[in-house]
C-alpha positions in Angstrom: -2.8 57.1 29.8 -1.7 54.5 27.6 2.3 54.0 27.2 3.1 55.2 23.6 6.4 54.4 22.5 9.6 55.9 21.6 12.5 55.2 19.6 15.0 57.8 20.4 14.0 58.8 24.1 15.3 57.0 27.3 14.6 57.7 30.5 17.6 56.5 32.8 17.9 57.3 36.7 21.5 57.4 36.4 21.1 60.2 33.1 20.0 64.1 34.1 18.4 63.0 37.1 15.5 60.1 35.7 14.6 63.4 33.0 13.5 62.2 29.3 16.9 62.2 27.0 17.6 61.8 23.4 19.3 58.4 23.9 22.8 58.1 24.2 23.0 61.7 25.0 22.6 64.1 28.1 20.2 66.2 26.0 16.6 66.2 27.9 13.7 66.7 25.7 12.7 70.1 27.3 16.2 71.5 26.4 15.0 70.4 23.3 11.5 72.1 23.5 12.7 74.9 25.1 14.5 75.8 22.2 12.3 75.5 19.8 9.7 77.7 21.5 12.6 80.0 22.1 12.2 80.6 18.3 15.6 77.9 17.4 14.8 76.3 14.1 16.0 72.3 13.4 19.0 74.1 11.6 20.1 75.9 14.5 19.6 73.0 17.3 21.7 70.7 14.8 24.3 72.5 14.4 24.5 73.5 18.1 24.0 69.5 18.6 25.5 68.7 15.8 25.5 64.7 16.9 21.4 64.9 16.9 19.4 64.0 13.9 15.9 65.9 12.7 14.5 62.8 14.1 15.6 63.4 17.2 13.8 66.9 17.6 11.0 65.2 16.0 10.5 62.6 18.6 11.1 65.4 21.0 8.0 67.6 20.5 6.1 64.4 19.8 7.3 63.0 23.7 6.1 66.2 24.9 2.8 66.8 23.3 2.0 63.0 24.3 3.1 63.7 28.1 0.8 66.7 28.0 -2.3 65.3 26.7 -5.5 65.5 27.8 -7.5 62.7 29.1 -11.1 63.0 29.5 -12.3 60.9 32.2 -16.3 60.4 32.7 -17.3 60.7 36.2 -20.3 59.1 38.0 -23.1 61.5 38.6 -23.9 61.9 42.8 
């Protein structure tokens, strides 16, 4: 899988246990997710977070739909 980057997400050892985070908070990305598909719109999550940006959430469901991905991978015929 190639490495895609991103702006807004770190991954620190030292931060929620190694988990993805918006950077410079203790917000993971599946809090994030989890939210949304808990039926949370932007509005809501900002003004629960009110220190994230739309970006942020952006950049969240874009982390996890890359990390999800399929990958086909041919392999040799027997």
């Amino acid at each position: 899988m190639i490495m895609k980057t991103f702006s807004r997400i770190e991954l620190n050892s030292n931060i929620m246990g190694g988990k993805p985070c918006i950077k410079g908070t203790r917000v993971t990305v599946g809090t994030i997710v989890g939210l949304i598909a808990s039926g949370a719109s932007f509005d809501n999550i900002l003004q629960d977070y009110p220190y994230l940006k739309n970006e942020d959430i952006t950049e969240s469901l874009e982390y996890a739909a890359w990390r999800t991905s399929e990958v086909e991978v041919e392999l040799e015929s027997a």
